[in-house]
C-alpha positions in Angstrom: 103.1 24.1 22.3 105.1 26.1 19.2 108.0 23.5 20.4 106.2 20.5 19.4 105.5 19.5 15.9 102.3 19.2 14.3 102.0 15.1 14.7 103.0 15.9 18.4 100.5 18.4 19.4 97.8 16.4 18.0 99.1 13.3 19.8 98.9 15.6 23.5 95.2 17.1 22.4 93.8 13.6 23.0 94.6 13.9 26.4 92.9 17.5 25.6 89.6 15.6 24.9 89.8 12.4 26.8 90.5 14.4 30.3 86.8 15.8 30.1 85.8 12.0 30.7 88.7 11.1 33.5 87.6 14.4 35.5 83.7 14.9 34.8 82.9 10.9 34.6 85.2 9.3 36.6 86.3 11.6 39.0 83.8 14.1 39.9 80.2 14.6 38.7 79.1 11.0 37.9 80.1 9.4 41.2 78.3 11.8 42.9 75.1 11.7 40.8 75.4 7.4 41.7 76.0 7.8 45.2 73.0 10.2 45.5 70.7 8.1 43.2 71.9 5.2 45.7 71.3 7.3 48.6 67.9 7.4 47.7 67.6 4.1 46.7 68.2 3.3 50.2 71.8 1.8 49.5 74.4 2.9 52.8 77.2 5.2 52.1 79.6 2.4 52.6 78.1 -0.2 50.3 77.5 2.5 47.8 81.1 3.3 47.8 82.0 -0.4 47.8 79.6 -1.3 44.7 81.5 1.4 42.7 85.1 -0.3 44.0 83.7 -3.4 42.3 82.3 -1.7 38.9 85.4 -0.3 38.4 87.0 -3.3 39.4 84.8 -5.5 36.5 85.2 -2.8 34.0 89.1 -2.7 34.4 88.7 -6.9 34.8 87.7 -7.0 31.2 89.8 -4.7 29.3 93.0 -6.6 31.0 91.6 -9.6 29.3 91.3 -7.9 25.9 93.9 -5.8 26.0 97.1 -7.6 25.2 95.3 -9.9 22.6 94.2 -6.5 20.9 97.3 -5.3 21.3 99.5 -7.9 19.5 96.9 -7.9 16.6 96.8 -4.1 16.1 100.6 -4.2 15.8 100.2 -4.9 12.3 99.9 -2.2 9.6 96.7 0.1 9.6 95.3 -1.4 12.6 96.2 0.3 15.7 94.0 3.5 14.7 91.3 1.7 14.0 91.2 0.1 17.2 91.9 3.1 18.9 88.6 4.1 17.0 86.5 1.5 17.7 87.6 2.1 22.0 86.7 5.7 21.4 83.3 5.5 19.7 82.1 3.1 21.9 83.5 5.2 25.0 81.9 8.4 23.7 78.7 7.3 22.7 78.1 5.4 26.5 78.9 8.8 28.1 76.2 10.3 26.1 73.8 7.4 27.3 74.1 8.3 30.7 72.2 11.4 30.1 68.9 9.0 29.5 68.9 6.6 32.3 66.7 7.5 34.9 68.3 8.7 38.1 66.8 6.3 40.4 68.2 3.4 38.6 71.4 3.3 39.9 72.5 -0.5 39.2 72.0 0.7 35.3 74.2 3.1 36.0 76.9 1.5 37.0 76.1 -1.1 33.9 76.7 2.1 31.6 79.6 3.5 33.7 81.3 0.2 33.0 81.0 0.1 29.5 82.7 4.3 29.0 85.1 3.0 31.2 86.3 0.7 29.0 86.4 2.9 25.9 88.1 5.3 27.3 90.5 2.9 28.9 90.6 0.7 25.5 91.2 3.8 23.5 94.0 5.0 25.6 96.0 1.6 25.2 96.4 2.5 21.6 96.9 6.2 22.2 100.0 5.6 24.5 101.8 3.1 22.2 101.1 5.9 19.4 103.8 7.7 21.6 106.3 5.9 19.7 104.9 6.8 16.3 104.8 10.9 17.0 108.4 11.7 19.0 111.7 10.8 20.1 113.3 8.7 23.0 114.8 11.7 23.4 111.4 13.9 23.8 109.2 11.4 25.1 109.5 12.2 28.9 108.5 16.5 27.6 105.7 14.8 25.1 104.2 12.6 27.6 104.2 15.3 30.7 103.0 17.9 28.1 100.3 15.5 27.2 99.3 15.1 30.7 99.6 18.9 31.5 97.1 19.6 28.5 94.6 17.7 29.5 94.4 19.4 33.5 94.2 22.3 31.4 91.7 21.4 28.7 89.7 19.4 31.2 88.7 22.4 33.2 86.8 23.9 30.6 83.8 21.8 30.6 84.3 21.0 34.2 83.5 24.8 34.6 80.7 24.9 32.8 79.6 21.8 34.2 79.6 23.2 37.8 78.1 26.2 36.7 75.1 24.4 35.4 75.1 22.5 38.6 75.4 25.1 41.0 72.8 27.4 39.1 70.4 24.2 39.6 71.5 23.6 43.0 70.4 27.0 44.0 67.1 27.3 41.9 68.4 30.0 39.6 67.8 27.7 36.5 64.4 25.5 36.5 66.0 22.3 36.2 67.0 19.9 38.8 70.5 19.1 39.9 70.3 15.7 38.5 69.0 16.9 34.8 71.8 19.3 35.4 74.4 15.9 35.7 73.2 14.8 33.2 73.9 17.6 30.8 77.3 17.4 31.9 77.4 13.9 30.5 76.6 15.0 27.1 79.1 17.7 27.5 82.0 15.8 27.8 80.8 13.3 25.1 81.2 16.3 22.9 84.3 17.3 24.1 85.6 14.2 24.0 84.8 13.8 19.8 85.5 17.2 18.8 88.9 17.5 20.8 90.0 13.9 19.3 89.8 15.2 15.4 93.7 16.3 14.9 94.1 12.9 16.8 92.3 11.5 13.9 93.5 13.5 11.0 97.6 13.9 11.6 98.5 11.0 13.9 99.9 7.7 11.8 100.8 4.3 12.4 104.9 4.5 11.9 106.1 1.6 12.9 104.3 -1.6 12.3 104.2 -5.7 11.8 103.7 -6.3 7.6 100.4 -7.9 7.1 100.6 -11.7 7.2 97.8 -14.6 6.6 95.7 -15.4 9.1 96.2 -12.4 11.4 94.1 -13.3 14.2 96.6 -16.7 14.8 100.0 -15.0 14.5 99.0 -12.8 17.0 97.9 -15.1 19.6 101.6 -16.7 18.4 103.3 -14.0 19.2 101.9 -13.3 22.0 102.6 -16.9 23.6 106.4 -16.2 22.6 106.4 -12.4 24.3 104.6 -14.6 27.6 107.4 -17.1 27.7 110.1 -14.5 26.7 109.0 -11.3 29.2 110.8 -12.6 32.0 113.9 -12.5 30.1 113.3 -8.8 29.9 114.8 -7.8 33.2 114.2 -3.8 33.2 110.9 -4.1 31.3 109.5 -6.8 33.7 110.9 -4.9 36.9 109.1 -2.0 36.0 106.0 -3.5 35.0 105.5 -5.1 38.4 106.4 -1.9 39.8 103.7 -0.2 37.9 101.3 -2.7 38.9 101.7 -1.3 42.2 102.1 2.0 42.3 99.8 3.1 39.6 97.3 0.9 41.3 97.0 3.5 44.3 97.3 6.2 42.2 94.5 5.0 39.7 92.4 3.7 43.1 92.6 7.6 44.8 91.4 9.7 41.1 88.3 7.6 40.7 87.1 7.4 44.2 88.3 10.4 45.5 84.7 12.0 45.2 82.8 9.2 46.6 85.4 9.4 49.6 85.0 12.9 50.5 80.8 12.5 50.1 81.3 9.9 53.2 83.2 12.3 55.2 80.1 14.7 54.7 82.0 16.9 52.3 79.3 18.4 50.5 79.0 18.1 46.4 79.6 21.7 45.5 82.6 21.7 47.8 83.5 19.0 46.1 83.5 20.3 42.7 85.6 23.3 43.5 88.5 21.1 45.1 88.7 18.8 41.8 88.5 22.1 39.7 91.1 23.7 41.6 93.2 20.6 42.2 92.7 20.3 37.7 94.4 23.9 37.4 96.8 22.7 39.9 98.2 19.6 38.4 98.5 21.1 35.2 102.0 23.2 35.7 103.3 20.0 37.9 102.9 17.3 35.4 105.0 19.6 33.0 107.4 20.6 35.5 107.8 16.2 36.5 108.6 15.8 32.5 111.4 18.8 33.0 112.5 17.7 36.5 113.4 14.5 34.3 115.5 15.6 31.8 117.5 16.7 34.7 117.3 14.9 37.8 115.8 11.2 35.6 112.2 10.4 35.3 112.8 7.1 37.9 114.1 10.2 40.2 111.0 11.9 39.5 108.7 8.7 40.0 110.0 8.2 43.4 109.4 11.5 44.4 105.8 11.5 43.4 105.4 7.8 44.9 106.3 9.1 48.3 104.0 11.9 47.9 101.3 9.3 47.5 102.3 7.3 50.7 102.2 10.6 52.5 98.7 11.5 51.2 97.2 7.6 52.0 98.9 8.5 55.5 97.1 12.0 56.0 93.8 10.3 54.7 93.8 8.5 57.3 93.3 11.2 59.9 91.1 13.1 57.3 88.2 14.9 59.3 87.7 18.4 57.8 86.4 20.0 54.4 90.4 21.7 54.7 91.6 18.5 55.2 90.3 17.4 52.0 91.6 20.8 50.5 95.0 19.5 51.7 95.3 16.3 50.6 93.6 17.1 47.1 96.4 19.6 46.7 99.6 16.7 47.3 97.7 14.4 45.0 97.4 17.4 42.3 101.0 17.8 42.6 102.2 14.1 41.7 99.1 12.1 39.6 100.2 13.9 36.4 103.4 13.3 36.9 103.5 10.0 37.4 100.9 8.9 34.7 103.2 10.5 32.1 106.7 9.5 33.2 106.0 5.9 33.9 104.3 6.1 29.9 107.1 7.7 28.8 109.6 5.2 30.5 107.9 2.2 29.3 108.1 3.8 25.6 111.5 4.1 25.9 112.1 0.1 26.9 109.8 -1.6 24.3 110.5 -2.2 20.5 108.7 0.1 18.4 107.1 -2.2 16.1 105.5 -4.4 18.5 104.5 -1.4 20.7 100.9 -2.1 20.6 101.6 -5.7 21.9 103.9 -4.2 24.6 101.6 -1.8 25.8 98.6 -4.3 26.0 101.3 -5.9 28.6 101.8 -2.6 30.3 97.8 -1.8 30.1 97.0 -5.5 31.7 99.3 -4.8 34.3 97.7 -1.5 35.2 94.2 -2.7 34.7 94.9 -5.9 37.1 96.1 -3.8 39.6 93.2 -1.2 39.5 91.2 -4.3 40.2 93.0 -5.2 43.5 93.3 -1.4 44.5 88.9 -1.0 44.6 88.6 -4.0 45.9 91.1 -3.6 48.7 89.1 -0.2 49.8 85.8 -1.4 49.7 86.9 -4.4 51.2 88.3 -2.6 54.3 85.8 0.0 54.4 82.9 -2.9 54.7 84.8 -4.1 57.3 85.8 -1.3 59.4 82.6 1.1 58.2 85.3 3.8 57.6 86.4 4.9 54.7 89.4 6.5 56.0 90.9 3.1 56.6 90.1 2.2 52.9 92.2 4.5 51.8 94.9 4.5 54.2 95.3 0.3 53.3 97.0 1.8 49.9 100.0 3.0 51.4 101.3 -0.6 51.0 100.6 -1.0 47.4 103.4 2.4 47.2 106.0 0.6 49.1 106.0 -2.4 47.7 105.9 -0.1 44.3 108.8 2.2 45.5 110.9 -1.0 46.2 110.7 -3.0 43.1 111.4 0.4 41.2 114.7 0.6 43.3 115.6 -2.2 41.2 115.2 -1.2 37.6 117.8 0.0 35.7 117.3 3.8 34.3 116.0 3.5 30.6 119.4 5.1 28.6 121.7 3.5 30.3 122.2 0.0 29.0 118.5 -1.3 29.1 117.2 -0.6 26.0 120.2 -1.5 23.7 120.3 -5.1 25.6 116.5 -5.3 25.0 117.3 -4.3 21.1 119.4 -7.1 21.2 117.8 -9.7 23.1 115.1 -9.2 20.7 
């Protein structure tokens, strides 16, 4: 961390803060505090499973819609952070709701769980475009995967506690239940979340910026219709955006369901929360060691390597039986989501014009969200229909090769992409 500079290090202690929420909300401890408060609602495993494919799907449905409109208007000066503020609060202050609904209302839940998800998700469009306001081209690919590798770190520190709280419930040694213990573990990552986001706050800054203009609101929905009509002309940065759309859509499909998954496979909750913790501490040294790979091998060299691993571990899921089976495949995925998160932010930075970064990454976030639509749907869909969730997940193997071959075709960022998009612009 002494090798980053102050504006830097705040910029990767977001993802310090924020990954509480990705591991402890989305990940582990809320999906299975829904699928037991379905469970006893007398919801099946399956349709449980499949009603949280299509939250997440309507959550991620919305923010698509908002965010490149958002975006282009936080382009201009002094309004990106304030967005980004906005996103956070209301992300922050949901996750602490969830600690007051009662447990056996689980359709509330999922009303609540939709509206965290998008903060966090709202709040994280403007935090990746402030990647060109803190670093380099040249640094981006270390700044990113340090990011990323921060927040495995950082997140396993209220994961921790948060398993310890639940396993001392689970086991009667505190006089609480295991679902008052959840909850507490709500309101600990909605105080992680603020306190961790302050240098965030206090020495991250708008640099580059649109000069404030009359009616706002209408120049951005201007210049929005002109980036629509000219995007195509953008080889490289269109290319990779429909690559991302289908790669990250697997990726972003296995993290949040990954829990919900293993509870169908009779996996049980405290084995559960050891695999995510250990698979956390895992990631951590390989999403730095992606954004060093890069410097030397490429970051599209890099993606492709951690796309295959992905197509490998849809492959293996589909002959998932065993608790060691999940160890297994928990352990490829912790070796390739951080990685590929931060290297496909870090090579989108590099494409887009600085000043209109906001409005490019509203592209890059509606991209991502629509395909995190299609990837829920696709597993609850086929695990209605087959009643196996093994086949849900195995049906995203073709959302990484139709990824891995549109990638094939993009141009690698420093060559001559981003001085003909300079240009073109």
């Amino acid at each position: 961390m002494k090798r980053l500079t102050k504006e830097e290090n705040s910029w990767v202690f977001y993802d310090w803060a924020n990954s509480a929420y990705s591991i402890i909300i989305t990940t582990a401890v809320f999906p299975l505090f829904y699928k037991a408060a379905a469970t006893n609602a007398g919801v099946s495993a399956a349709n449980s499973t499949a009603y949280l494919g299509y939250t997440i799907a309507i959550a991620t449905f919305i923010l698509a819609m908002l965010g490149p409109v958002l975006g282009s208007i936080a382009d201009y000066q002094g309004l990106k952070k304030k967005f980004f503020t906005f996103f956070f609060s209301l992300g922050v202050a949901a996750t602490a709701l969830l600690a007051f609904i009662p447990s056996e209302n689980w359709l509330l839940l999922l009303v609540c769980y939709t509206i965290t998800a998008i903060g966090s998700a709202g709040a994280n469009v403007f935090y990746d475009a402030f990647l060109v306001d803190v670093t380099s081209e040249e640094r981006m690919n270390r700044v990113s995967s340090r990011g990323l590798g921060m927040g495995y770190i950082g997140s396993t520190i209220p994961f921790i506690i948060s398993i310890a709280i639940i396993i001392l419930a689970q086991t009667n040694t505190i006089p609480i239940t295991t679902g008052t213990a959840s909850k507490i573990a709500f309101l600990i990552t909605a105080v992680w979340w603020g306190l961790f986001t302050i240098p965030m706050f206090k020495n991250v800054h708008q640099r580059y910026y649109i000069d404030r203009e009359p009616n706002p609101v209408m120049n951005s929905f201007k210049r929005l219709g002109k980036t629509l009509k000219e995007i195509s002309h953008y080889r490289a940065l269109f290319l990779f955006l429909l690559a991302y759309f289908f790669y990250i859509d697997g990726v972003g499909t296995i993290i949040s369901m990954s829990t919900a998954y293993g509870s169908d496979l009779g996996i049980s909750s405290t084995n559960l929360l050891i695999i995510l913790f250990v698979t956390q501490v895992v990631a951590a040294p390989f999403a730095i060691l992606y954004g060093r790979l890069s410097e030397r091998f490429t970051g599209k060299k890099m993606l492709y390597v951690g796309i295959m691993i992905y197509m490998v571990v849809c492959i293996y899921a589909f002959f998932l039986k065993t608790t060691l089976d999940f160890w297994i495949l928990a352990m490829l995925v912790a070796t390739s989501q951080g990685g590929i998160q931060a290297l496909s932010r870090s090579y989108f930075a590099k494409l887009v014009p600085k000043e209109n970064a906001n409005e490019f990454f509203g592209f890059y976030n509606i991209f991502g969200k629509f395909a995190s639509i299609m990837g829920p749907l696709l597993v609850g869909v086929t695990a209605q229909m087959t009643g196996n969730s093994n086949s849900g997940v195995f049906s995203l193997v073709i959302l990484f090769i139709i990824g891995i071959i549109i990638l094939a075709r993009v141009p690698e960022p420093k060559a001559d992409i981003p001085n003909s998009i300079q240009q073109t612009l």
